[in-house]
C-alpha positions in Angstrom: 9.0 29.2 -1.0 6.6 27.3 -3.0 8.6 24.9 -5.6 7.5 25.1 -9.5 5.3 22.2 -10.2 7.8 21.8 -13.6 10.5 21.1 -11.6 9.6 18.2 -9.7 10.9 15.1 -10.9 8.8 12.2 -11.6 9.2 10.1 -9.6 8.1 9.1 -5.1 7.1 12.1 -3.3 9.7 11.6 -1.0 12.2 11.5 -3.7 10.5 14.7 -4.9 10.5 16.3 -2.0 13.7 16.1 -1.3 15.2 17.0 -4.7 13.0 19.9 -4.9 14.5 21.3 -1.1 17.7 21.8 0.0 18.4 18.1 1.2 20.4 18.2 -1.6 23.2 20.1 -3.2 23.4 20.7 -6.7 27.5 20.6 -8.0 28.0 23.8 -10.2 30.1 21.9 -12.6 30.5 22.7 -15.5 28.7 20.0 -18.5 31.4 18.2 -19.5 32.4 17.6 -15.7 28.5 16.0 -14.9 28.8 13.0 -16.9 28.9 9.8 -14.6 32.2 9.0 -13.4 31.3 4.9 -14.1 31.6 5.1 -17.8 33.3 2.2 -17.9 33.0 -0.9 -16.3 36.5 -0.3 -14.2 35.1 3.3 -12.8 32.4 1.6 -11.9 33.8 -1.5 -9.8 36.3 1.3 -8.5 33.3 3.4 -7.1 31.8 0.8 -5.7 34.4 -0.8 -3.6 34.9 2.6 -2.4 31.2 2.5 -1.4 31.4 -0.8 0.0 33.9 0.4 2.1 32.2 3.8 3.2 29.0 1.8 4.0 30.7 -1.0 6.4 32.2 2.7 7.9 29.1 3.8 8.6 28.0 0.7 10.7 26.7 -1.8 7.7 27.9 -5.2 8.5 30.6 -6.3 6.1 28.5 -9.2 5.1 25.7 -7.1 3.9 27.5 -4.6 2.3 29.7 -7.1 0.6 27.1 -9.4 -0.7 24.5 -6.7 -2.3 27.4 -4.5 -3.9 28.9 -7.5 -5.3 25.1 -7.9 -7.3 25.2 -4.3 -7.9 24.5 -3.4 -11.7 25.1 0.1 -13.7 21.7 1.0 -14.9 22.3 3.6 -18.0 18.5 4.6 -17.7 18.7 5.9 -14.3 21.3 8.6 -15.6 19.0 9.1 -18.6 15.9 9.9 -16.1 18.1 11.5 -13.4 18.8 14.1 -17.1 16.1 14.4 -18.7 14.1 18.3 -17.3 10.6 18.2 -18.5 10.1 20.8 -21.8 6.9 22.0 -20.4 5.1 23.1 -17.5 2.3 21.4 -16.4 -1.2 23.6 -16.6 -2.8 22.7 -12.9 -6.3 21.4 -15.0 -3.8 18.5 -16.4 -1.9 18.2 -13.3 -5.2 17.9 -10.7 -7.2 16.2 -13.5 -5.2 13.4 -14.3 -4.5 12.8 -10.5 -7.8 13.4 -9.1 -10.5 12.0 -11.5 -13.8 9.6 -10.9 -12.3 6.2 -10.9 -9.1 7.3 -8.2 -12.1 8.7 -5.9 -14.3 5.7 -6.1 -11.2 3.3 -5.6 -10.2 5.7 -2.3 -14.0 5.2 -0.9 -13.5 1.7 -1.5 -10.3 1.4 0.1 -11.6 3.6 2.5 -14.4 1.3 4.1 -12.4 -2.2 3.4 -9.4 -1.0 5.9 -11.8 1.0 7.9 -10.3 -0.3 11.1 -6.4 -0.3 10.4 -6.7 3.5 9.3 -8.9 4.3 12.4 -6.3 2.8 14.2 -3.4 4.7 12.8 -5.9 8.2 13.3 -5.8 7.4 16.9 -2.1 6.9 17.1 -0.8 9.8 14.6 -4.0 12.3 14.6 -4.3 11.9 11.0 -7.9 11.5 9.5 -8.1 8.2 7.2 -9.1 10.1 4.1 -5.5 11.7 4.0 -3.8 8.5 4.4 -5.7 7.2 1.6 -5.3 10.1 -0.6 -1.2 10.2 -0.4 -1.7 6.4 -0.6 -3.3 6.8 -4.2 -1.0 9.3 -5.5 1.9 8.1 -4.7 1.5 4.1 -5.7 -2.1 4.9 -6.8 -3.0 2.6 -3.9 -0.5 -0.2 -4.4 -0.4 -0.7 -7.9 2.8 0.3 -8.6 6.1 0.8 -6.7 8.6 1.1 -9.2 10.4 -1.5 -10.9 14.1 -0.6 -10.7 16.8 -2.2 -8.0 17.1 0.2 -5.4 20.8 -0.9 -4.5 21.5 -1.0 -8.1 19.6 2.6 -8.8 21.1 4.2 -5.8 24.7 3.3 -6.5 25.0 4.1 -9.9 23.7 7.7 -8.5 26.1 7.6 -5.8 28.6 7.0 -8.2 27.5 9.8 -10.6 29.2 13.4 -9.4 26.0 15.3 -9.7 24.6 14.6 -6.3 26.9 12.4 -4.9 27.0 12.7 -1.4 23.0 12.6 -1.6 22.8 9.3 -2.9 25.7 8.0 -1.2 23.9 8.9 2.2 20.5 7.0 0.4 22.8 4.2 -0.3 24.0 3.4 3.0 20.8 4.0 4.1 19.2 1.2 1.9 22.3 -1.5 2.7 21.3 -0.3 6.9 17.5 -1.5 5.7 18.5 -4.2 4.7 21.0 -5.6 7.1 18.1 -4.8 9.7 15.8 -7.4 7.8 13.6 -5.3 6.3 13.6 -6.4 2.9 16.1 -9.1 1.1 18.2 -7.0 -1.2 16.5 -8.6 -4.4 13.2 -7.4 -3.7 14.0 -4.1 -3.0 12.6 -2.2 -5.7 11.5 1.4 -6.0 11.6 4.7 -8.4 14.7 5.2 -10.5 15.7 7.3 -7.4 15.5 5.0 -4.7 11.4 6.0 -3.6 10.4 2.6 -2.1 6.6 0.8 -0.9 3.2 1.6 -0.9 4.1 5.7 -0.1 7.8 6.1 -1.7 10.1 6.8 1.3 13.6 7.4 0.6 15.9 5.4 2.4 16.6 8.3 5.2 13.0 8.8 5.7 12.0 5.3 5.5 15.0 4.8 9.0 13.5 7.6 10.8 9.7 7.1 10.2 9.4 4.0 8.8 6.8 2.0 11.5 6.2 -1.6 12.2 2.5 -1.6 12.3 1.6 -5.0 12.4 3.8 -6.2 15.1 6.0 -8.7 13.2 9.3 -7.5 14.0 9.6 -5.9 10.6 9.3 -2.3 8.9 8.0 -3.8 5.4 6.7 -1.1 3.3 6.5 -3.0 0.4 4.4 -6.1 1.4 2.3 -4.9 5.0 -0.2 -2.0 4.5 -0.4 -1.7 8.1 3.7 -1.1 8.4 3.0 1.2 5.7 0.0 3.3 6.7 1.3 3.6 10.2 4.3 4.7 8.5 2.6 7.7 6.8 1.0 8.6 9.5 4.0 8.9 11.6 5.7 11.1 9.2 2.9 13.3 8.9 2.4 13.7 13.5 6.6 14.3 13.2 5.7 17.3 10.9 3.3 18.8 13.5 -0.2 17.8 11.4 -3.5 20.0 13.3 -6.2 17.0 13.9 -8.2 20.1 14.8 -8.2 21.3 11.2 -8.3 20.2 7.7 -6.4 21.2 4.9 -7.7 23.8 3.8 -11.0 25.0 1.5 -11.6 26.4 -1.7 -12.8 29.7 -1.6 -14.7 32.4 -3.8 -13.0 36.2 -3.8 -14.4 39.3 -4.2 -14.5 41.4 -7.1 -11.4 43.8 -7.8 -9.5 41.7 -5.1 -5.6 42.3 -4.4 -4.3 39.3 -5.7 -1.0 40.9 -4.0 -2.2 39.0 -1.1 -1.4 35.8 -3.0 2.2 35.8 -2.0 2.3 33.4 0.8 1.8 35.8 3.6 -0.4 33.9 6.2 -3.3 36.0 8.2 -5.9 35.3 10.6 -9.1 33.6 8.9 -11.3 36.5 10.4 -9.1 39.3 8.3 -9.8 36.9 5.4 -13.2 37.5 6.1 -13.1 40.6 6.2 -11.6 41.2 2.9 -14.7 39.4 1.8 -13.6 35.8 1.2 -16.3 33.3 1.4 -16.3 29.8 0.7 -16.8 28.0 -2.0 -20.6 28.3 -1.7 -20.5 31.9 -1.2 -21.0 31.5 2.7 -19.1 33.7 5.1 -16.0 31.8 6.4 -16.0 31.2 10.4 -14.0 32.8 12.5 -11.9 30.3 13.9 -8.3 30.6 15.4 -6.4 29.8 12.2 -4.2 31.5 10.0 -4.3 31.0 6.3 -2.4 31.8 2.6 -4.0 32.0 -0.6 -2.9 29.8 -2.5 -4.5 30.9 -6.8 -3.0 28.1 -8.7 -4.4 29.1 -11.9 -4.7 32.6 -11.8 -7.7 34.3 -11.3 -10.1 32.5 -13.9 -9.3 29.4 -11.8 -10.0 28.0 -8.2 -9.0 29.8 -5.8 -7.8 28.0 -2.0 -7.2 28.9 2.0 -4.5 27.3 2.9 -4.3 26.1 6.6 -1.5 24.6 8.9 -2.0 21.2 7.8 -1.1 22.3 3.8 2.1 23.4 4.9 2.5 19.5 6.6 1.9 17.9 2.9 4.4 20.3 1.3 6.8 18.5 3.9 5.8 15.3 1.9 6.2 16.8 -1.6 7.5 20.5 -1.7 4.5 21.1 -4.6 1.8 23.4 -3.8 -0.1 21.7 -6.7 1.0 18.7 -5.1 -0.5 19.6 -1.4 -4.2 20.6 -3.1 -4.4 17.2 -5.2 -3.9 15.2 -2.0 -6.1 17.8 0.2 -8.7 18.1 -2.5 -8.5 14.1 -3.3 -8.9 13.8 0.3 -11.8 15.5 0.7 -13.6 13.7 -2.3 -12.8 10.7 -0.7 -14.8 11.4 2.6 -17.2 12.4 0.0 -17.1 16.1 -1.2 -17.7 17.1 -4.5 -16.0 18.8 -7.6 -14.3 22.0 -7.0 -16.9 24.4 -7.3 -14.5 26.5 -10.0 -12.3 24.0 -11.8 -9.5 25.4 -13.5 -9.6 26.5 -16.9 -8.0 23.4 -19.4 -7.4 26.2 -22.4 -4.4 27.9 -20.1 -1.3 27.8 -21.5 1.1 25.1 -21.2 4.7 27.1 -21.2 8.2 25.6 -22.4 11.2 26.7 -20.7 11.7 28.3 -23.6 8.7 30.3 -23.1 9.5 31.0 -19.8 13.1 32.6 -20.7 11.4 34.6 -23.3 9.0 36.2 -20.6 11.7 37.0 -17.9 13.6 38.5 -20.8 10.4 40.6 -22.1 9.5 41.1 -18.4 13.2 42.9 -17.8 12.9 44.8 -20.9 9.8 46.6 -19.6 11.4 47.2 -16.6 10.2 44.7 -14.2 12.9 42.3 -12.5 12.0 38.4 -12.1 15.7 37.4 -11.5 17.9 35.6 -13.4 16.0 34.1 -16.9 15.9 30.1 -16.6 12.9 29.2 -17.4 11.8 28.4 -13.7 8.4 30.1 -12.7 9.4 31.0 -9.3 8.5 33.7 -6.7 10.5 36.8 -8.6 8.7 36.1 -11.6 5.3 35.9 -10.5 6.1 39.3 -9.0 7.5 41.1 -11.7 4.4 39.6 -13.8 2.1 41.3 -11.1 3.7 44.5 -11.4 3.5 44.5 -15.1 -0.3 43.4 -14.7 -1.0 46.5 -12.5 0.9 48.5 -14.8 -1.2 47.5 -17.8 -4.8 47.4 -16.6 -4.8 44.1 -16.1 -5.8 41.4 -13.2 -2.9 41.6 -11.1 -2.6 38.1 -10.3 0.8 37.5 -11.5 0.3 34.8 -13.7 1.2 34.4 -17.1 -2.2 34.1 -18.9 -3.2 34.9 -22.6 -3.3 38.4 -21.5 0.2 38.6 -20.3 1.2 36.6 -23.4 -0.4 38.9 -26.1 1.0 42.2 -24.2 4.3 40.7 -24.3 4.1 39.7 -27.6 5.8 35.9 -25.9 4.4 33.1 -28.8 3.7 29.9 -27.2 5.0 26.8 -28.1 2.5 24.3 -29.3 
């Protein structure tokens, strides 16, 4: 299942990632019941001596645990962003266009050729071409320039100490005080996203002990000050999730006329029945016929690009469980080795929906008859269907997304 772009946080990848799968358990409590149990400064000091104690548990020396809970502070704004729920979708023209523009491709090139021989090291090592690792490398810290400026320890407990997702960030916690008691990092200059995303490509804490690398053979897994711990790092990751050296991403693609945007639904065929359906690529060549299976992946409905999806998009997701995600970082990639523009760039007029807007549809959407689940404002796989069925129903494209023409029949008026 392909997560909402609207629903991932801001914040690392791999804090995005995570949120947006099932590493994490959502309480159903009820509102009053979510508000952070260190309120005051005495729930606070209670939680974390309880922490403290769970941590040197777990295999954290005492000393460690003792001396960077005891510098622990409650940050208020990490409750405040851990809140707030975007109001609006994001249209994939603003979402790939502010991510992948002129000035982020010429930096990758540049980056590119100046660490030319540390990434062609890691490429040997991991199987993952250099253009890639520069790519997640500028969206994620947009190449180094920013990690995040909030205490990890200090973000991390006051999470873990919050009942919303407690046992999440309790586990990142004691993750962090392991990372440091290894000598990683000193305590004080580990600093990351508001939700504990750390270094040059935002692992979590539990990624960062499983994957993180030392690539320049100092004894140390620094992800915030080595580029080679942290490209080896990446690339590591990305080999664990079973990334195809034999294949890129995937390609943009050009469809027939009257195609069965049905197809669009994350079912993966053979590249050659692609063909045969009359895909080409983006130059309106035919598509080989290589061993591969591919999705469809329509991001902006039918007036917009169109993509084949191979193996390897599937391995980003891993990274950030965002299908607009996965094309930024395959299409940035790409531009970096030195592609183009997207041969059909999405449309910038489409609609950008509020929740709001999205409740009213499912509602409209049930009242005609077609069922898109439960109405909360998420754009997820039950809607998208039930907009298709509608679409068929009305004469229109059938490409289940909620355009103008969807809008207007459904008499849904869009927030400005």
């Amino acid at each position: 299942m392909l997560t909402t772009p609207a629903r991932i946080l801001r914040q690392g990848g791999f804090a995005r990632a995570l949120l947006a799968s099932g590493f994490i358990s959502l309480l159903s409590l009820p509102a009053n019941a979510q508000e952070s149990d260190a309120s005051s400064s005495t729930g606070f000091a209670e939680c974390k001596a309880r922490l403290q104690d769970q941590a040197i548990a777990a295999g954290v020396s005492r000393k460690t645990a003792s001396e960077v809970m005891a510098n622990v502070e409650h940050l208020d704004r990490v409750i405040e962003l851990d809140r707030r729920q975007p109001e609006f979708t994001t249209t994939f023209a603003d979402y790939l266009n502010r991510r992948v523009n002129d000035a982020r491709v010429s930096k990758g090139r540049e980056l590119l050729q100046e660490h030319q021989a540390l990434l062609a090291k890691v490429t040997r090592e991991t199987g993952v071409p250099a253009p890639y690792l520069v790519a997640f490398w500028g969206l994620e810290t947009n190449f180094g320039s920013y990690f995040g400026k909030m205490s990890v320890p200090s973000s991390l407990t006051t999470l873990a100490c919050d009942p919303r997702r407690r046992t999440f960030f309790t586990e990142q916690l004691i993750a962090a005080l392991r990372i440091i008691d290894e000598g990683a990092i000193p305590a004080d200059q580990m600093e990351g996203s508001w939700a504990g995303a750390m270094g040059h490509v935002q692992f979590m804490p539990t990624v960062f002990l499983k994957h993180a690398v030392d690539g320049d053979g100092d004894g140390r897994r620094d992800l915030w000050n080595s580029l080679p711990d942290a490209m080896m790092s990446a690339g590591s990751f990305l080999e664990s999730m079973n990334w195809n050296s034999d294949y890129r991403w995937g390609r943009e693609v050009v469809l027939p006329e009257n195609f069965d945007y049905s197809l669009a639904d994350g079912r993966r065929l053979p590249l050659k029945k692609w063909h045969d359906l009359g895909v080409t690529d983006a130059f309106g060549n035919p598509l080989a016929h290589e061993p591969i299976n591919a999705a469809l992946v329509v991001p902006a409905g039918h007036r917009g690009p169109a993509f084949l999806a191979y193996d390897n998009f599937r391995v980003i997701m891993g990274w950030n469980r965002s299908e607009f995600y996965a094309i930024a970082v395959g299409h940035l990639a790409d531009r970096i080795a030195g592609a183009g523009q997207l041969q059909n760039p999405p449309p910038v007029d489409a609609p950008a929906l509020s929740r709001a807007n999205i409740i009213s549809l499912q509602k409209a959407l049930q009242q005609h008859g077609y069922e898109p689940g439960k109405p909360d404002g998420i754009m997820g796989p039950a809607t998208r269907s039930a907009i298709r069925q509608f679409q068929a129903a009305n004469d229109l494209v059938a490409d289940g997304y909620p355009g103008d023409s969807v809008l207007v029949a459904l008499e849904i008026a869009v927030s400005e």
